[in-house]
N, C-alpha and C positions, 0 to 999 in steps of 0.2 A: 563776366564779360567774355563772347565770344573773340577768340584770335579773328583778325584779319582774313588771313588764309585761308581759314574753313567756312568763314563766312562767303569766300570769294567761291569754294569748292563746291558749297550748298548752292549758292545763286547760276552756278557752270549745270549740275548734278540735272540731266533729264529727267531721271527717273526718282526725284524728290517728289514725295507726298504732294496732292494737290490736291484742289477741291473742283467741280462743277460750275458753270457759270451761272449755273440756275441758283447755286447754291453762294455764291458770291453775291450775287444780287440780293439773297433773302438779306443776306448779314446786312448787307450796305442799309436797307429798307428798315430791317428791324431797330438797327441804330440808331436813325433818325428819330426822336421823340413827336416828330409832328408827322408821321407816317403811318397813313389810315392801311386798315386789316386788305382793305381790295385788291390794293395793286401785290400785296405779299401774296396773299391768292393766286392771282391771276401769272406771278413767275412761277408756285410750285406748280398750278396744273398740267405747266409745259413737260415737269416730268410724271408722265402717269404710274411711274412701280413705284415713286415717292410718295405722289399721293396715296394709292394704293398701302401702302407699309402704313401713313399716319393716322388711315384710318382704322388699320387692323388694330393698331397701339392704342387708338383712346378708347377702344371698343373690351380690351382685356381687365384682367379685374383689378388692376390697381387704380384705373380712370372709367372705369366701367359703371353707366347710369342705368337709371330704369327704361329708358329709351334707348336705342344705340346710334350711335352717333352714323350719318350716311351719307355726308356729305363732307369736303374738305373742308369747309367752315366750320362744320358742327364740329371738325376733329381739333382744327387748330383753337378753335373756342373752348373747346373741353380739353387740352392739351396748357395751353398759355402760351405764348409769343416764345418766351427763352426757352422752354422746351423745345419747341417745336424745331425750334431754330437747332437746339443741342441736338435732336434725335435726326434732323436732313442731315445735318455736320458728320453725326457720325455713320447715317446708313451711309453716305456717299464717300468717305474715308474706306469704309466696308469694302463695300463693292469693288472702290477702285485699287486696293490691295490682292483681290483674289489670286491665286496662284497658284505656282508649287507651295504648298506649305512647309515646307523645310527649303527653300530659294537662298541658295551660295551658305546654307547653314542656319540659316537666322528661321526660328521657328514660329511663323505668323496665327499658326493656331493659336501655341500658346498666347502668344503677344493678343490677340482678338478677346479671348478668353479673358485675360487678366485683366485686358483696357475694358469690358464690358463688366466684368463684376468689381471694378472701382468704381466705376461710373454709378450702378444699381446701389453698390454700398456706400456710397457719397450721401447720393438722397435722401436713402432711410437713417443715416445717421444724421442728418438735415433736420429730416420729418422729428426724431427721436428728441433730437435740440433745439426743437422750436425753432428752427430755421427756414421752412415752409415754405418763404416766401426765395428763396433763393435755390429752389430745387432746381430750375433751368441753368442754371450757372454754373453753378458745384457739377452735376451731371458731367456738363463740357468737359469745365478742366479735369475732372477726374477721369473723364474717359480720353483727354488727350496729351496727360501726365506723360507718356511713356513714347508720344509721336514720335519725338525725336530719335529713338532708338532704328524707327524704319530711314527716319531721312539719314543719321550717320551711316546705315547699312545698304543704302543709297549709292554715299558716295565711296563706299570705300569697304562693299561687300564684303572679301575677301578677307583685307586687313581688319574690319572690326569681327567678323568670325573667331579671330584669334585673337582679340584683343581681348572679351567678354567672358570665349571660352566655353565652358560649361556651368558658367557662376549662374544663380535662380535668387542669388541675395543684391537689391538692387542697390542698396547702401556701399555694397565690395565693386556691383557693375559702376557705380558714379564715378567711383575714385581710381577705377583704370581708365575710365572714359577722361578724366581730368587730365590722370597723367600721361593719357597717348593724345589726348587731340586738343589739350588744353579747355573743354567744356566738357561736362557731360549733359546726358539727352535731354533733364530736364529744361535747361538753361536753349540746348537748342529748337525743345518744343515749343517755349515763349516767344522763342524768335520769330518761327513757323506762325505763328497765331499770329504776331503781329502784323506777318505779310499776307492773311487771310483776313485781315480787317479786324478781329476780334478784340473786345474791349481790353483795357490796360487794366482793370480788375482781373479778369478772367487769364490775362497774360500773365499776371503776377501769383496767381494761384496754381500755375502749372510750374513757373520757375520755383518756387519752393513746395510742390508737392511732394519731396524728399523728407522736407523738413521732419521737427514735429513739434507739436503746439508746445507755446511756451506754460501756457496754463491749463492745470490739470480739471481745474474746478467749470469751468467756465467755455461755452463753446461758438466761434464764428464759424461762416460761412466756409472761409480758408482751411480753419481746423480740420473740419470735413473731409478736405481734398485734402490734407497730408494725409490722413490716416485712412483713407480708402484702399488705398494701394499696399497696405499692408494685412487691413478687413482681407484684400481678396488673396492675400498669400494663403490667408486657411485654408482656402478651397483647392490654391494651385502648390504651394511648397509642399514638399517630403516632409517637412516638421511643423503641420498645421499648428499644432498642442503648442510648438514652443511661440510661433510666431502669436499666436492667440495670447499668449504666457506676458510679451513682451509689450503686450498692450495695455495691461492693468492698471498702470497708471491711470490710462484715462477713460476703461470701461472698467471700475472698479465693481459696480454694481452688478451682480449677479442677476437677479430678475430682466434688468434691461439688457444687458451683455445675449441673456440668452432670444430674448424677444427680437434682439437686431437681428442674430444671425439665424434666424427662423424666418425672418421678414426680406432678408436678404434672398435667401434659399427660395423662398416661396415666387419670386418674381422672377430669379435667372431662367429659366427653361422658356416660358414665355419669350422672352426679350432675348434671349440664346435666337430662338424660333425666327425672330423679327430681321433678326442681322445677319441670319444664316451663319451661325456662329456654335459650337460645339459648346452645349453647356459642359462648367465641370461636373466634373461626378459628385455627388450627395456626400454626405458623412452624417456619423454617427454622432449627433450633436451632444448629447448628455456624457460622451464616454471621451469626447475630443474636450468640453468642459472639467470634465472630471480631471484627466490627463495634464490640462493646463495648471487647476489648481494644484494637484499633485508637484507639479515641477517649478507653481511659487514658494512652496509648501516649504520644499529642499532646499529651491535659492534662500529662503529665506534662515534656515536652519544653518547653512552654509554662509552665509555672508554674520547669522548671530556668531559662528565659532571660529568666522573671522574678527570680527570686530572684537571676542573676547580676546582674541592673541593682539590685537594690536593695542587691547586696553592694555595689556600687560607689559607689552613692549613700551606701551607711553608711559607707563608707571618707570620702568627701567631708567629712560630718558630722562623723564624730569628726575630723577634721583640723582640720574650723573650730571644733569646738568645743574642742580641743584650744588651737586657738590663743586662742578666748575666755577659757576657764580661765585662759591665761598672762595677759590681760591684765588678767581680776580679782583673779587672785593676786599678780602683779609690777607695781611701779610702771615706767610704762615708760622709765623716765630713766633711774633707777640699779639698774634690776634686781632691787633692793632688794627684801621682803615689801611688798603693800601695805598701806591703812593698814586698811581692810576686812578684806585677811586675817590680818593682826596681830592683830586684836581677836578672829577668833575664836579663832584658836589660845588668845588668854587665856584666852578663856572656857573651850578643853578644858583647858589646863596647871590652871588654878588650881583647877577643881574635881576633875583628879585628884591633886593637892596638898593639897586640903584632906583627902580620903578614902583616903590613903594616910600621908596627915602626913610630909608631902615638902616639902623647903626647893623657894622660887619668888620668882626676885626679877627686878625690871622695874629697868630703867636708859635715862632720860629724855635726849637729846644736843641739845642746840641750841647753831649755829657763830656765831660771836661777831661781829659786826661785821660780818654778810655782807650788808647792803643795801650798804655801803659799795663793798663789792665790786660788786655790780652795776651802780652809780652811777658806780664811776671804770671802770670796764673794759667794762662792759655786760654784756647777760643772757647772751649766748653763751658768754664768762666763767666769768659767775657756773654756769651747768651745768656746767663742765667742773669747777667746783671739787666740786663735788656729786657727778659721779662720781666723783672721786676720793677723797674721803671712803667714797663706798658701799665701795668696794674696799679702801680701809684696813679699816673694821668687818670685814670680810669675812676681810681677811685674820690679824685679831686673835681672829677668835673660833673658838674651835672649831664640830663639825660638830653638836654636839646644838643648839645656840643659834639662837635666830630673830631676825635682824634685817631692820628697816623702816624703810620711810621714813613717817614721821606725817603729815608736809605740809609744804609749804615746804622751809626747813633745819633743822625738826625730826625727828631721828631716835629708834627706841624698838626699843628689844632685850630679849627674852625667855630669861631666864636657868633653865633646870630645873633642880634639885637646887642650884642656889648660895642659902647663907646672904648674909647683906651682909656678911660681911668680904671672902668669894670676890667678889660683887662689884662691891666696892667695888677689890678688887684689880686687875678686867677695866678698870675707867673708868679708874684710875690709869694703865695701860700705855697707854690710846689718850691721856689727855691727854700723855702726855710723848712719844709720838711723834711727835704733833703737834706739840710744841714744840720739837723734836729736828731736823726736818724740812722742808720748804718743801713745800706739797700740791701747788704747780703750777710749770713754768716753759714760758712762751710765747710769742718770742719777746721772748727780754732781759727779762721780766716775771717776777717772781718771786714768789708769792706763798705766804705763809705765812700761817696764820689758828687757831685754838683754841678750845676747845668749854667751855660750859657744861651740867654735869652733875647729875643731881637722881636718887638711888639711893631703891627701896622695896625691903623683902621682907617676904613673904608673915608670916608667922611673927614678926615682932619685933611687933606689934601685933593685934588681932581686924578683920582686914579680911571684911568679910563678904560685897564684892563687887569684881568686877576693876574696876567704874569708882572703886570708892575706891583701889585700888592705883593705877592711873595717873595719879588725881587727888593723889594723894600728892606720886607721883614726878613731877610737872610742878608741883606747891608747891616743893619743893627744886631745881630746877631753875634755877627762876625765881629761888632765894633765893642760888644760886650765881653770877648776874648780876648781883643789888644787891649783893655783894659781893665785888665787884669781878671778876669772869668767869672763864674760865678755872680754872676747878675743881671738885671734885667736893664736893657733900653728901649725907650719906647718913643725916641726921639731924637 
């Protein structure tokens, strides 16, 4: 979206781009679908060096018949409407720019140069893509892709001199153009077309002729006109090879690749000739291809012995992140579930529990007497008994079951598919093995110890959330300690 302000600067600006009234009226005429070839006639003869140029043009050898064409009819006939229309557009553009060519800095040869071999490289890559039918179109916007740069330079010679600089990469000119005048040129060449009557097709293929095609395989009209403007940096940037380089994407084909730009070359001088326009100079076509492939060759080499470092680095990552994961999943004492990931597991078991109407039940363990332990043996002790506990649960429960450590020497195990009689059955087997048992021996030290147990499930009650199940099962728990330890409630 063009600002306000530079809109109001453009519409002030004398000396903004304009077109011929002969050449206003073609547009208006040509638009019209119910508008016979006469009266388009009869406005270009008014200009005779126009007519004169249309006919030298369908007479050259890219529209060149066995006859030659001698009349304006016979040009615009062997030309087509939208050509015809593109090539007035742009002799009269032409013409009406002559000048100093370097005027307040802004260097209109080149600008000429470049907008004529998009324009030429538009079509043949049209022609190339079966797009044939839209040679007059593509031509336009590709040769008026870059208008906008004369109307900013227009209004604000001096300052866009300095704004641009010495930059030849049009990608770097957009984004100062954005950040000094809030639009850049292409966005104000659309604008320009639209106030020259020009179709909203044709508008919108100059406003993204920056762009570039989203698809590599596959080609429109639009395609064309983004990648014209880059086609003709071969011939005009210092680093033809590289700009050639960066098109692979979507001239991956060698054979064609080299066909365009020989079909391209072959037509400039001619149409240079037409528009009174400085062709560019030639190149070395096989040694500019060669150079190109040379320097995919490298990225390529370069970007492999990047990706091998960054394989390497991702190896690193998941390693440590791997090892993260353990440490947020696993308590790291007893190996156990931690008490973080205990909880979420609840939070999946219970609510596919409820939505399945699947038994789910939590069993609350806390070891009886064990400060006692840490007190008379010490804390080194007291872990060791804690491991060995983790590995009893461990070894008691089957492999569907989730057991944790909650904190301290509170543990909590997640039962799927158990009613509370099943388990109430699982706490039963660990307290009597416990009791059965001695958990440790250390030198000559023997320790035996026993759990206070506090059973919920899902299902005997409307629990509506896993913190009321756990709060549940750590109410009975607790109620298995005031009454006297060492046992299991489950109710």
């Amino acid at each position: 979206m063009i600002p306000s302000p530079l809109i109001q600067s453009l519409l002030d600006c004398p000396a903004l781009p304009s077109i011929p009234v002969v050449i206003q009226r073609v547009i208006v005429l040509a638009a019209d679908p119910d508008s016979r070839l006469q009266p388009i006639l009869d406005v270009l003869h008014n200009d005779p060096a126009l007519t004169a140029r249309l006919i030298s043009l369908a007479n050259t050898v890219y529209y060149a018949q066995a006859k030659p064409a001698e009349t304006l009819r016979e040009a615009v006939e062997r030309l087509g409407l939208d050509t015809t229309v593109s090539l007035a557009l742009g002799f009269s553009l032409a013409t009406a720019s002559r000048g100093d060519s370097r005027a307040n800095g802004f260097d209109l040869r080149h600008f000429w140069q470049r907008s004529l071999t998009s324009a030429i490289a538009a079509q043949e890559l049209a022609t190339q893509r079966r797009q044939g039918n839209e040679l007059g179109p593509v031509f336009t916007a590709a040769l008026l892709q870059d208008i906008g740069m004369l109307a900013l330079n227009a209004v604000a010679p001096l300052e866009y001199a300095e704004v641009i600089g010495t930059l030849d990469d049009h990608d770097a000119i957009a984004l100062r153009e954005r950040e000094h005048f809030g639009a850049d040129h292409a966005e104000v060449g659309a604008w320009l077309a639209g106030n020259w009557g020009l179709s909203l097709r044709c508008r919108e293929w100059i406003r993204c002729s920056h762009d570039r095609p989203v698809r590599e395989d596959a080609f429109l009209a639009g395609d064309c006109v983004m990648l014209s403007g880059r086609l003709a940096d071969i011939w005009l940037a210092s680093d033809g090879h590289r700009t050639l380089a960066q098109l692979d994407p979507w001239l991956s084909n060698e054979k064609q690749r080299s066909e365009l730009l020989s079909s391209i070359q072959a037509r400039l001088p001619q149409m240079a000739e037409l528009f009174e326009v400085d062709a560019p100079d030639t190149f070395d076509s096989p040694r500019l291809l060669m150079e190109a492939k040379q320097l995919l060759l490298d990225r390529t080499l370069y970007l492999q012995s990047q990706l091998d470092h960054q394989s390497r680095e991702l190896d690193t990552l998941q390693a440590a992140n791997w090892q993260l994961d353990r440490a947020l999943r696993y308590d790291p004492l007893t190996q156990l579930y931690s008490r973080q990931y205990l909880l979420s597991l609840l939070d999946t078991h219970f609510e596919e529990a409820n939505q399945l109407s699947q038994e789910l039940s939590v069993v609350f363990l806390d070891l009886d007497h064990f400060k006692q332990i840490n007190d008379e043996h010490g804390h080194p002790m007291g872990d060791e008994v804690l491991k060995n506990f983790a590995s009893l649960l461990v070894e008691l429960s089957d492999s569907d079951v989730h057991v944790g450590r909650f904190g301290g020497e509170e543990f909590m195990v997640l039962l799927p598919g158990y009613d509370r009689r099943k388990a109430a059955g699982y706490a039963d087997r660990i307290c009597n093995t416990l009791r059965s048992r001695p958990l440790l021996h250390h030198r000559g030290i023997t320790i035996q110890i026993t759990a206070s147990v506090g059973i919920v499930s899902l299902k005997e009650e409307g629990y509506s959330s896993p913190d009321e199940l756990i709060h549940k099962a750590d109410q009975r728990m607790y109620l298995s300690k005031r009454t006297g330890r060492n046992r299991v409630t489950h109710e």
